[in-house]
C-alpha positions in Angstrom: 91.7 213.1 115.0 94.8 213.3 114.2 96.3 212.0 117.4 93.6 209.5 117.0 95.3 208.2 113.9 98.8 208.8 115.3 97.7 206.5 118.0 95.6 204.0 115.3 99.0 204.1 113.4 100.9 203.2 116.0 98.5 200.3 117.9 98.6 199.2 114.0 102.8 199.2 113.8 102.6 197.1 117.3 100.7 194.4 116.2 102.4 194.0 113.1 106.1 194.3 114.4 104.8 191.8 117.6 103.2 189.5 114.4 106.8 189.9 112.4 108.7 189.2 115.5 106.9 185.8 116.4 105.1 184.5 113.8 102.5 181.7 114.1 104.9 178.9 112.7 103.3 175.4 113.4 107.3 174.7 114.1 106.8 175.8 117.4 103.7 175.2 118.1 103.0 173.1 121.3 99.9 171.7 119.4 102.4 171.0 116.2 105.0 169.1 118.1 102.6 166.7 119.6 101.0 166.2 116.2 104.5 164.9 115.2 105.3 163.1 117.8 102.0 160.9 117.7 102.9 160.6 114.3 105.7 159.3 115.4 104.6 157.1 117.6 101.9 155.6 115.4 104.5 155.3 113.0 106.6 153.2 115.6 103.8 151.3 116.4 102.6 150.0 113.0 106.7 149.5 112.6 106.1 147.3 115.6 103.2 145.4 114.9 104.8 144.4 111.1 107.7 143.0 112.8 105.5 141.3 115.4 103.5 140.2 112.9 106.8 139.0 111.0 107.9 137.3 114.2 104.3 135.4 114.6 104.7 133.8 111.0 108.5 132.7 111.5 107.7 131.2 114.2 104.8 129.6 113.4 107.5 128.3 110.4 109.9 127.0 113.2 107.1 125.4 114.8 105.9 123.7 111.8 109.1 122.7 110.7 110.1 121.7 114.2 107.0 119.1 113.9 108.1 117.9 110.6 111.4 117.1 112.1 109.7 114.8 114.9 107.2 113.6 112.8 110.1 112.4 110.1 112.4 111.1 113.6 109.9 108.7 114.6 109.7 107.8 110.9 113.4 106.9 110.6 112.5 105.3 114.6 110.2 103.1 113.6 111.6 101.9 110.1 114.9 101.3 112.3 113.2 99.2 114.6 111.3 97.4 111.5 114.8 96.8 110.0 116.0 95.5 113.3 113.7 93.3 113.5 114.2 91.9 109.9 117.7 91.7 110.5 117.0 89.5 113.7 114.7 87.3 111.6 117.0 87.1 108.4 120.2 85.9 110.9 117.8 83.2 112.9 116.9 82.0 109.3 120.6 82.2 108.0 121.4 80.1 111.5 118.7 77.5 110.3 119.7 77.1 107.1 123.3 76.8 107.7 122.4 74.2 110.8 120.1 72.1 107.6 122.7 72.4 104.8 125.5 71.2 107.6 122.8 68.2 109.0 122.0 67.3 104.5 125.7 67.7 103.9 126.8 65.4 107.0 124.4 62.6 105.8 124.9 62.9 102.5 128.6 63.0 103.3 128.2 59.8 105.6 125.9 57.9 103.0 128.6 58.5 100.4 131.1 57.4 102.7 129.3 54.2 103.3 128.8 53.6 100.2 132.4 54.3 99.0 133.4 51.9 101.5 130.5 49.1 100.7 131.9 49.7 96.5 136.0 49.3 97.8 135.3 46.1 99.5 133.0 44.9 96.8 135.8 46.0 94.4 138.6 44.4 96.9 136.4 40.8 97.4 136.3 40.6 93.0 140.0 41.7 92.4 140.9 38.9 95.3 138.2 36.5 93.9 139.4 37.8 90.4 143.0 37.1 91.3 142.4 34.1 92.5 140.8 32.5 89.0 143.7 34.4 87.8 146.3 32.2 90.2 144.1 28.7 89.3 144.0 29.4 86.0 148.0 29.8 85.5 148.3 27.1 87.6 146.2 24.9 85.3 148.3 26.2 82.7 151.2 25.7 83.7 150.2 22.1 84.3 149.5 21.7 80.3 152.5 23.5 79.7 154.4 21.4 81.7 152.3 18.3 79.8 152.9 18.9 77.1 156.6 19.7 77.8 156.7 16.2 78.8 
């Protein structure tokens, strides 16, 4: 009995100095270790899928404001085009109205040369018909001066 206890004792200080030696840490556990690293991974993965996620809404940004950007180019296109055309119409009416104001001024310019001319001769025949009463009339004059002189 007593070598069966000796023996009981010493099976007993075995398994406790093997159990002291190498514990059971979940540090170096093979079980442990991949536990950590499909943490790890999962953790790398839902890091992943935000930034993807991240990515998929800037760029659906870019896109958006890409299409604002054409859609406001073909704005500024087409009111160019509608302002080119205005400007075409506003220098064809400009060239009319400068071709009409030069035709009204040239006839009115032409009529009041006519007329300036019609008034001097008018003015020209009186002062010559004018001087010419003028010229009989100191003749006659003179005649009674001279008359009377006499």
């Amino acid at each position: 009995m007593q070598l069966q206890k000796k023996s009981m004792w010493l099976l007993l200080s075995m398994v406790v100095f093997t159990c002291a030696r190498e514990p059971s840490s979940p540090i170096c556990s093979r079980y442990d270790y991949e536990e950590r690293l499909l943490e790890r991974v999962l953790r790398n993965e839902l890091a992943l899928e935000t930034t993807l996620n991240d990515i998929l809404k800037t760029n659906a940004k870019v896109v958006d404001a890409l299409k604002q950007l054409e859609d406001g180019k073909d704005k500024v296109r087409s009111t160019l085009e509608v302002m080119e055309k205005k400007r075409i119409e506003m220098e064809s009416r400009l060239a009319d109205f400068i071709t009409n104001a030069s035709q009204v001024m040239n006839s009115t310019l032409a009529a009041s040369v006519d007329t300036l001319v019609e008034t001097s001769s008018e003015i020209k025949e009186n002062a010559s018909v004018t001087v010419q009463h003028l010229v009989n009339e100191v003749r006659v004059l003179k005649g009674k001066c001279a008359k009377r002189m006499l």
